[in-house]
DRENTORDREN-280744 format. One line per 10 residues: number of its first residue (from 1); their letters; for each residue x, y, z of C-alpha. Coordinates in steps of 0.05 Angstrom, whole numbers, padded with zeros to 5 digits, m for minus. Layout:
BEGIN
NUM	A	X/Y/Z | ...
//
This chain:
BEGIN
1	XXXXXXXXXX	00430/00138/00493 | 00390/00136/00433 | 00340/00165/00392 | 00276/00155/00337 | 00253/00211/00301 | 00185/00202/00262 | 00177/00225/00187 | 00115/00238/00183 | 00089/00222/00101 | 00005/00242/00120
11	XXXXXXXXXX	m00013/00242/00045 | m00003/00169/00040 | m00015/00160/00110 | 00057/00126/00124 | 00114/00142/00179 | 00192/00136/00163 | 00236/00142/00228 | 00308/00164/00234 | 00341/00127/00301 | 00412/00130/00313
21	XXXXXXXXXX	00453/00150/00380 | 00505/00199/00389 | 00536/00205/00312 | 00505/00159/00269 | 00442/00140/00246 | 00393/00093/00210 | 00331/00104/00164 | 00280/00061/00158 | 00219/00066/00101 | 00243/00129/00079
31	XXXXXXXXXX	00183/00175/00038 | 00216/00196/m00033 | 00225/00272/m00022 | 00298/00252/00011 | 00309/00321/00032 | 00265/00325/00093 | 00305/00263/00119 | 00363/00298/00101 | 00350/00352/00139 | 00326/00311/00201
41	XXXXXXXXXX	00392/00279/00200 | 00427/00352/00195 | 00384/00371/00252 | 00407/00316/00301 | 00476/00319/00281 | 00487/00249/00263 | 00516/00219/00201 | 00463/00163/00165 | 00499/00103/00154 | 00446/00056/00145
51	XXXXXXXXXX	00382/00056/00103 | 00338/m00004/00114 | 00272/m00023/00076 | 00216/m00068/00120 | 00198/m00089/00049 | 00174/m00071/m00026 | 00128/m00017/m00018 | 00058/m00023/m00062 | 00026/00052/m00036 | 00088/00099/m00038
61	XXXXXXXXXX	00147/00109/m00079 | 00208/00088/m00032 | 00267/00139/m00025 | 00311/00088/m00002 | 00356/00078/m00066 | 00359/00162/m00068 | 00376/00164/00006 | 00433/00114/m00002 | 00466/00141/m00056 | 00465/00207/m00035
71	XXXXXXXXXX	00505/00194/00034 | 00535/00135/00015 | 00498/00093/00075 | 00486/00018/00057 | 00424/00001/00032 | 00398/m00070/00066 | 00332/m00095/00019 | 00297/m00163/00047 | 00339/m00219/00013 | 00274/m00247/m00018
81	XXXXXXXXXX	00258/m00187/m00053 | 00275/m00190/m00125 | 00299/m00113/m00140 | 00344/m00100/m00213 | 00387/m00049/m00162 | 00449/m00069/m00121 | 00442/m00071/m00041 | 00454/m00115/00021 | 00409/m00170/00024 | 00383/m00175/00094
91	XXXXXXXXXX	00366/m00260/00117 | 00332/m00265/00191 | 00371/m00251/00249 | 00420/m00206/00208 | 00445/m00160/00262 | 00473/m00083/00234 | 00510/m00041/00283 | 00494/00025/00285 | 00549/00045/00330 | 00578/00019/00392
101	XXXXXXXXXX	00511/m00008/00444 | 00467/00003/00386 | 00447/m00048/00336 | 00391/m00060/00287 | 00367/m00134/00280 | 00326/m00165/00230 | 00261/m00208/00238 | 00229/m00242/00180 | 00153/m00229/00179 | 00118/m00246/00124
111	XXXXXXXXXX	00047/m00232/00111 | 00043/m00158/00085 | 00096/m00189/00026 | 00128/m00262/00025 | 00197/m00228/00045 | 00178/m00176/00090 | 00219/m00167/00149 | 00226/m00123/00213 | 00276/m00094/00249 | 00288/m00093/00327
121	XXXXXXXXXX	00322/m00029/00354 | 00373/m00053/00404 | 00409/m00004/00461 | 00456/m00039/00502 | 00432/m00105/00481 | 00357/m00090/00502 | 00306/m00085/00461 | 00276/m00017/00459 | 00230/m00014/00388 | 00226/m00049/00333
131	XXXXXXXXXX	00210/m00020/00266 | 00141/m00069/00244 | 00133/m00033/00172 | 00069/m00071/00141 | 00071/m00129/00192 | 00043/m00109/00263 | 00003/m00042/00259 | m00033/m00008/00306 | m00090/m00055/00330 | m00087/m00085/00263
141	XXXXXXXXXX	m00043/m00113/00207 | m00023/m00090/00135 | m00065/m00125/00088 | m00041/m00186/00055 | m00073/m00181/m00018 | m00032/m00132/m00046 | 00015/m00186/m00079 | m00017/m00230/m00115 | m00087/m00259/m00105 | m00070/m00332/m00114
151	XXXXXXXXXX	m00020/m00309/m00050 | m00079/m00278/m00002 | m00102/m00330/00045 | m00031/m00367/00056 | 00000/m00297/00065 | m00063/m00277/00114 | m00041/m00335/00154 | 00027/m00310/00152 | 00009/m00247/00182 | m00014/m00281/00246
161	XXXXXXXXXX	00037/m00318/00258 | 00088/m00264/00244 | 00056/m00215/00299 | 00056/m00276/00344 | 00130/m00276/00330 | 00140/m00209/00354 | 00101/m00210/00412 | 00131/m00276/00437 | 00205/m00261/00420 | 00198/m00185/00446
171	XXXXXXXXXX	00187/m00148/00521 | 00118/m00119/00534 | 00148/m00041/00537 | 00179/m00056/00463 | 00154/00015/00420 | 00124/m00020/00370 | 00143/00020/00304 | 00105/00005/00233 | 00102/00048/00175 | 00026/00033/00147
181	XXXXXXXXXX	m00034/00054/00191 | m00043/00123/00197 | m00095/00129/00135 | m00049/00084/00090 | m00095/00033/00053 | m00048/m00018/00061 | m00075/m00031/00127 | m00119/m00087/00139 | m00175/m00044/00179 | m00169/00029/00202
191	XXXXXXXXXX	m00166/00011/00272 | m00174/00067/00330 | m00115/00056/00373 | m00080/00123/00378 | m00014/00142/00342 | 00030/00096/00389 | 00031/00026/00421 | 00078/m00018/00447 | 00082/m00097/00447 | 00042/m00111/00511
201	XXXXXXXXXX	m00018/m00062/00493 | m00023/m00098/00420 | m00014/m00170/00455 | m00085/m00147/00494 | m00116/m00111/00432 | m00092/m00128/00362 | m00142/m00169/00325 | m00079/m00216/00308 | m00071/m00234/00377 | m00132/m00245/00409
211	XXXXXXXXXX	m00169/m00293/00353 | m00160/m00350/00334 | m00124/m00364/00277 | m00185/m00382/00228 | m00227/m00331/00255 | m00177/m00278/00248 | m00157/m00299/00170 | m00234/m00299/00159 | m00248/m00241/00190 | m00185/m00202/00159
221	XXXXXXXXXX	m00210/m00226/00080 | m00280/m00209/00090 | m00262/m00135/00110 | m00216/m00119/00058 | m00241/m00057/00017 | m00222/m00037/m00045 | m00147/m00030/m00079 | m00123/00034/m00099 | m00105/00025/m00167 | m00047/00069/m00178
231	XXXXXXXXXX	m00014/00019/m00119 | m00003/m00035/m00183 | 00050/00013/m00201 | 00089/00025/m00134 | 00110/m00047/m00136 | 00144/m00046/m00195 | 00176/00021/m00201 | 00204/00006/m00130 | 00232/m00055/m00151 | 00260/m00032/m00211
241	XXXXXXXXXX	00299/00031/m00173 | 00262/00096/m00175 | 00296/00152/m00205 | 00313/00220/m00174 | 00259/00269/m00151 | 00252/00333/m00188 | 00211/00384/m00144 | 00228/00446/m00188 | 00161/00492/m00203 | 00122/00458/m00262
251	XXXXXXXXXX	00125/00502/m00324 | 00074/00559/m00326 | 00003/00554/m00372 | m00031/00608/m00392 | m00111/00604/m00405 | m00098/00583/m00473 | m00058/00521/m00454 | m00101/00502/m00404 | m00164/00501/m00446 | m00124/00467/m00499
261	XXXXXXXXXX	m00102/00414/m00448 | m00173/00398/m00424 | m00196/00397/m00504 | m00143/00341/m00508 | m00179/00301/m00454 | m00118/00315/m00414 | m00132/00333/m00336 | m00128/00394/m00307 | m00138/00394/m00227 | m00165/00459/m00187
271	XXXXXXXXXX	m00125/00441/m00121 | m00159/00494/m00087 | m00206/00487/m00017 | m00274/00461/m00042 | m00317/00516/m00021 | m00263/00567/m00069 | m00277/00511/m00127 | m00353/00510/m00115 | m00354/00577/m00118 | m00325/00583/m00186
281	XXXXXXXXXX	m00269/00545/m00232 | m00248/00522/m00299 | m00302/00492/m00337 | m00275/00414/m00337 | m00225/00417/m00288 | m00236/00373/m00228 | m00227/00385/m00152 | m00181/00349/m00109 | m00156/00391/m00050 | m00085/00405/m00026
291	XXXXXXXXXX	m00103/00395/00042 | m00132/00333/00034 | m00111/00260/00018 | m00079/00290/m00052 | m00033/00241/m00070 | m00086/00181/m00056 | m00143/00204/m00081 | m00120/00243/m00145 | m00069/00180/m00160 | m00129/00130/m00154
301	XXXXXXXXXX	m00175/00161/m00203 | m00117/00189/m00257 | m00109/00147/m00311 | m00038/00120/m00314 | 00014/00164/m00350 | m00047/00225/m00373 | m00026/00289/m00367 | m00042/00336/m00306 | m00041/00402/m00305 | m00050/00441/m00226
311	XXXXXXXXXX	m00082/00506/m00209 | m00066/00523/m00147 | m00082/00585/m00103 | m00009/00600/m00089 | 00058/00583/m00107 | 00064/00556/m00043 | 00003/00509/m00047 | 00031/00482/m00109 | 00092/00457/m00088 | 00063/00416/m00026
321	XXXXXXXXXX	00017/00394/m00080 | 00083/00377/m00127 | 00114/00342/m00064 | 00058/00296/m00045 | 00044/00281/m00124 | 00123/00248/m00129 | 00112/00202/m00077 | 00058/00168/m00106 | 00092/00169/m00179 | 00064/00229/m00208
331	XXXXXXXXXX	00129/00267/m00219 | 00125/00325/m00263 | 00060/00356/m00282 | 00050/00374/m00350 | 00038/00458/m00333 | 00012/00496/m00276 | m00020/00559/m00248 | m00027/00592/m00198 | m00081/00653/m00169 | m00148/00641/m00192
341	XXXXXXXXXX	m00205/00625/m00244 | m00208/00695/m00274 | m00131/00686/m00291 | m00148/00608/m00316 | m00198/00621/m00371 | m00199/00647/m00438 | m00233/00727/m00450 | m00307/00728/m00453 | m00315/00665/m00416 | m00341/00658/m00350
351	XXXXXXXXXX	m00327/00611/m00292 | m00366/00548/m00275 | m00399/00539/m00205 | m00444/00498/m00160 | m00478/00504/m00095 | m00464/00469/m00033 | m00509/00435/00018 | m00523/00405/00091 | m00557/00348/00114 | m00606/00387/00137
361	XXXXXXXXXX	m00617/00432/00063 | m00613/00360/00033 | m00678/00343/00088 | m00714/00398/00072 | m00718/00390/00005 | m00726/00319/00006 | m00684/00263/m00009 | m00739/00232/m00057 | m00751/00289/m00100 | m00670/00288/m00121
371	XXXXXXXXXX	m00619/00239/m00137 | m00575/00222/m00076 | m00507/00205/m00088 | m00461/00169/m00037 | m00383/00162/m00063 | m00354/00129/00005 | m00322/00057/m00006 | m00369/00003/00011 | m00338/m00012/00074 | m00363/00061/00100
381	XXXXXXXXXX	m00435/00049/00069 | m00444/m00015/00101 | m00444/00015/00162 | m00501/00061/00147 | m00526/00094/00089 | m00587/00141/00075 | m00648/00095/00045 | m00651/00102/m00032 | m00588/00137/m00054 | m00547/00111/m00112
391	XXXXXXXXXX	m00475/00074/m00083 | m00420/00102/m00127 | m00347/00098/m00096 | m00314/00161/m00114 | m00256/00112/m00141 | m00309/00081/m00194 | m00349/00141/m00209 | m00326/00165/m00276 | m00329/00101/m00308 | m00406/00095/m00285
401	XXXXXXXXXX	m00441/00162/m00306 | m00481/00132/m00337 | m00527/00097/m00280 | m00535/00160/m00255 | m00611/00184/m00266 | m00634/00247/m00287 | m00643/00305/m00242 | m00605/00353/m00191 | m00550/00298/m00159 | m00536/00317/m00088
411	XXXXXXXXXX	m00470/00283/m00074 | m00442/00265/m00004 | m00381/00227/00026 | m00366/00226/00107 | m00341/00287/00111 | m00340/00340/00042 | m00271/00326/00009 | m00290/00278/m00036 | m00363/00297/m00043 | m00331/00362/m00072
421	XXXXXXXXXX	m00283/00318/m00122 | m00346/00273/m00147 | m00389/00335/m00151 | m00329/00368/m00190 | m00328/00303/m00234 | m00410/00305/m00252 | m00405/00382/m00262 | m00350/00374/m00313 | m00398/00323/m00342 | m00448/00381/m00352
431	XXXXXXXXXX	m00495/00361/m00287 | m00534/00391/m00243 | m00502/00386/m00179 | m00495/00404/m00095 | m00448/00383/m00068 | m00460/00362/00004 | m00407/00395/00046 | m00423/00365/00119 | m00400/00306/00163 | m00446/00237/00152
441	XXXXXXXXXX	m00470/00230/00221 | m00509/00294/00217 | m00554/00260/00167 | m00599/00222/00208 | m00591/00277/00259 | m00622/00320/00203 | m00682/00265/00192 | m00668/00242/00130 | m00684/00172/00116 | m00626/00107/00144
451	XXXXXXXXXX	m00619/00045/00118 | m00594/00026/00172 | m00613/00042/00249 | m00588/00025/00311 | m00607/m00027/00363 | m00643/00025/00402 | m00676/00058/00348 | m00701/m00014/00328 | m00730/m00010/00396 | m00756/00047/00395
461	XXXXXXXXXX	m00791/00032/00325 | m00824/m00034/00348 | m00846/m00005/00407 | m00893/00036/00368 | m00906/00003/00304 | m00859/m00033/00267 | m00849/m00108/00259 | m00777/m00142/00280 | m00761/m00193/00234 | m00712/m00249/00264
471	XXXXXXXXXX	m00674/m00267/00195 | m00616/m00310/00234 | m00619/m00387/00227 | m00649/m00430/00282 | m00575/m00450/00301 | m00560/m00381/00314 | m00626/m00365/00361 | m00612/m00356/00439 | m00664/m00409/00457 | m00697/m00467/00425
481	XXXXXXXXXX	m00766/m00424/00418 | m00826/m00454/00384 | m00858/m00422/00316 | m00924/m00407/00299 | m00940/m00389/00227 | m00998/m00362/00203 | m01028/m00330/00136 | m01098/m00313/00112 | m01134/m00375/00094 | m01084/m00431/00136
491	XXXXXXXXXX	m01053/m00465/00067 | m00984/m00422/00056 | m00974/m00417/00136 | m00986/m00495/00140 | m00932/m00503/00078 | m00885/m00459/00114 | m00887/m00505/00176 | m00877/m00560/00147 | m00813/m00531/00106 | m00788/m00507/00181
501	XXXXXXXXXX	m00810/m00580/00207 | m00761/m00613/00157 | m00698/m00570/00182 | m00717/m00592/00258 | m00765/m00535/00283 | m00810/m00539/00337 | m00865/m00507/00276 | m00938/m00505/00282 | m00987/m00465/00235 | m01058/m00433/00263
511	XXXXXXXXXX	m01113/m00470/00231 | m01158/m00431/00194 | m01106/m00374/00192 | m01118/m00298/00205 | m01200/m00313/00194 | m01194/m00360/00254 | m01154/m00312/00293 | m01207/m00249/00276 | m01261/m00292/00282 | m01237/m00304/00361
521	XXXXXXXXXX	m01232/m00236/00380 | m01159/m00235/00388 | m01113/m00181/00379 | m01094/m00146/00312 | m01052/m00091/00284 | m01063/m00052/00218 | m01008/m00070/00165 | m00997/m00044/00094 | m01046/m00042/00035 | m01047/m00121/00003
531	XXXXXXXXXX	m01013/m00139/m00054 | m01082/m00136/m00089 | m01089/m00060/m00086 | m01151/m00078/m00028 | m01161/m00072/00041 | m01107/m00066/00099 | m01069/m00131/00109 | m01073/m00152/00189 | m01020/m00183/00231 | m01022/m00216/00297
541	XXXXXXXXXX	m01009/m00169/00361 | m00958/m00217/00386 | m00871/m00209/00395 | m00837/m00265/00400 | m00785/m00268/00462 | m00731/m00223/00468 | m00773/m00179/00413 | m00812/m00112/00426 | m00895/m00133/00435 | m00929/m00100/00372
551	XXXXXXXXXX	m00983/m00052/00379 | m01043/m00080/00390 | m01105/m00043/00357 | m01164/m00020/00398 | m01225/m00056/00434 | m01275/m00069/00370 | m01224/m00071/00319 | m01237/m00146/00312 | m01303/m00142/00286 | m01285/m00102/00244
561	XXXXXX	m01223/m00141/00209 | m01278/m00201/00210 | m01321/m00164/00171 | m01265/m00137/00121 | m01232/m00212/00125 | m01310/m00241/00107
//
């Protein structure tokens, strides 16, 4: 019999596991705070011999060296990973035993790092899960540019053929195992998939195994978003051995300190819900919520080694807070508080505050008549933004006040956390903010203007008025269709097909252009004002196929574009 227990580390958005069998056990990519590990252990009985690392981490602080030290289990570190701390170098197809039927065997797989391995759970000699760490995720893969750039593509191309390593050297009802994936940013993609898998359902699904190799490595470079920046630091500290975690309450700060502190250009964070911070808080403290993706977020923006003082609602609030700061580096904050802003500021000063918003408040007033401010990562924008706001990233946005234009700034993320953090950073600039406190798809439910629509509301659009404009190149049509360009007079439409001519078009232009066309009674449609201020421009009632037809105008229209046309 055997057993894996999952650690769950949601701040980072990582998984350890504890597996073992009747009295001992092993731990693989254990989170820093060693003590809920500990305690798992304690729980099951069983005595950790082993504590095994899939590779350098570059998003978390590892609790590895802690774990080992503290119950005297070996310590088995890829052999190609160059750590200043003693441990068991582990070379592919090192076999551990666990205790008698149960054995833990490595697998080099390279791709997330040059020396990354797994590790393949054996009971009885079968294979039952293997422990994938960065390597083969959840319908994806960890991301290979976290090492070094000049490292990317050959490490990309690693990845591919590591996961078509495990899936050709492993049975189909293998629990596949990794530690990146649930929110981490070392994933490649945030792939929907569910919170398990085995081999066989990833053989059908992952995007490693069902491209081809240069599509895949293309595919995989294109989409990779932005690097956290604290993770330049997790490398290093891991390699060089972190020290000991110290989760002891932070020393108290009265209102005095705290003002002091933020006079200093130190930070002081309100870790309170958003709607609690809105409602009033420091003057120049910033929001970044417990609840949320703390240690991420509030890690990514903090310059390294300033200063952070917490407020927290509760004692209890600020030692989650304390516990998901540590495993991300951020070990001892500078002072703390806890209660609320009345308690946090100095007598005869008063609280700051801003309002909050919908989609819909954000409609009704109109997204024109205020500065719209998106902080999601590009990769969320490109797949739909609201037409005219400003593109910030929350990651980027105190470095770029500046570009921000004058006026109330509505501010807006997918779903309100970090809408309230950016809001929280332009109020303690001394803006005028709202912070938009609602989930992104209710903004075009709300009718407020998209960027970008859907194929059926590009339908519906040209089905009443609009134009669709085919932008692929002629290799990429369906068919081998024939063009027809026209313009006013005949001379820029007969330039343009000859231009298409040249690249192999079937292109023909209308002689006499849109005068010829008027002047034959054919079909128009009313288009915008001309780029000389004058009358309506006119376009040709005609889709091409596969498009929507436009909308023609009405019987007697034509003699009237002659005459405007004359």
């Amino acid at each position: 019999m055997y057993f894996v227990d999952t650690i769950e580390v949601p701040g980072p958005g990582n998984r350890g596991y504890l597996a073992g069998g009747a009295g001992s056990a092993v731990v693989v990519d254990p989170p820093r705070d060693v003590d809920r590990v500990i305690g798992a252990a304690a729980g099951r009985g069983v005595r950790i011999t082993h504590v095994v690392e899939t590779h350098i981490h570059n998003d978390y602080v590892s609790g590895g060296l802690e774990l080992a030290r503290i119950t005297g289990a070996a310590y088995l570190v890829p052999g190609g990973a160059r750590v200043a701390f003693d441990r068991t170098p582990v070379a592919d197809g090192d076999v551990a035993e666990i205790e008698d039927g149960l054995a833990l065997r490595a697998l080099a797989t390279p791709g997330h790092t040059p020396h990354h391995m797994a590790y393949v759970l054996e009971a009885a000699g079968r294979a039952v899960a293997v422990f994938t760490g960065g390597s083969l995720l959840i319908g994806t893969v960890g991301r290979p540019d976290l090492v070094e750039p000049a490292l990317t593509g050959r490490l990309a191309r690693a990845q591919y053929d590591s996961a078509h390593r495990l899936v050709a050297e492993l049975p189909d009802e293998t629990a596949v195992l990794p530690t990146h994936g649930f929110g981490s940013f070392c994933a490649a993609t945030q792939a929907a998939g569910g919170t398990s898998t085995t081999i066989g359902r990833e053989r059908g699904s992952n995007e490693a195994l069902v491209k081809d190799v240069d599509t895949f490595v293309a595919e995989l470079l294109a989409g990779l978003d932005d690097v956290p920046a604290y993770y330049a630091h997790m490398g290093p500290l891991n390699a060089r051995g972190p020290a000991a975690v110290d989760l002891t309450p932070a020393r108290p700060a009265d209102a005095e300190e705290i003002a002091a502190r933020l006079a200093a250009g130190e930070w002081v964070v309100d870790l309170r819900n958003r709607r609690a911070f809105a409602e009033g808080h420091v003057a120049g403290a910033f929001n970044f919520e417990a609840e949320g993706q703390l240690a991420t977020y509030l890690a990514w923006l903090l310059p390294s080694g300033r200063p952070v003082t917490l407020l927290a609602a509760s004692p209890a609030q600020l030692a989650h807070a304390q516990r998901e700061l540590v495993r991300v580096g951020i070990d001892r904050p500078a002072g703390s508080a806890t209660g609320s802003p009345s308690e946090w500021i100095r007598d005869g000063e008063s609280p700051r505050s801003f309002p909050r918003g919908t989609f819909a408040e954000l409609a009704a007033q109109g997204s024109d008549a205020v500065v719209v401010l998106d902080v999601r990562r590009d990769s969320e924008r490109s797949g739909g933004h609201i037409r005219g706001s400003l593109h910030i990233p929350l990651h980027r946005l105190r470095d770029r006040l500046s570009e921000i234009p004058d006026g109330t700034v509505w501010v807006h993320c997918a779903g309100g956390m970090r809408a309230a953090t950016g809001a929280s950073i332009l109020d303690a600039a001394g803006r005028d903010v709202v912070a938009v406190d609602d989930g992104f798809a209710s903004a075009a439910a709300a009718g407020l203007p998209m960027a970008r629509i859907t194929a059926e509301e590009a339908h519906e659009r040209t089905e009443a008025e609009a134009v669709l404009l085919d932008v692929r190149e002629h290799a990429e049509w369906a068919e081998d269709r024939p063009v027809v360009t026209i313009c006013r007079s005949g001379k820029r439409s007969r330039e343009a097909a000859g231009l298409l001519a040249e690249r192999g078009v079937d292109a023909v232009d209308v002689l006499g252009g849109m005068r010829a066309w008027v002047e034959a009674g054919l079909a128009v449609v009313e288009g915008s004002p001309g780029a000389d201020g004058g009358s309506d421009a006119l376009m040709v009632a005609a889709g091409s196929p596969g498009t929507s037809q436009a909308r023609s105008s009405a019987p007697g229209d034509s003699s009237d574009a002659a005459a405007r046309l004359a």
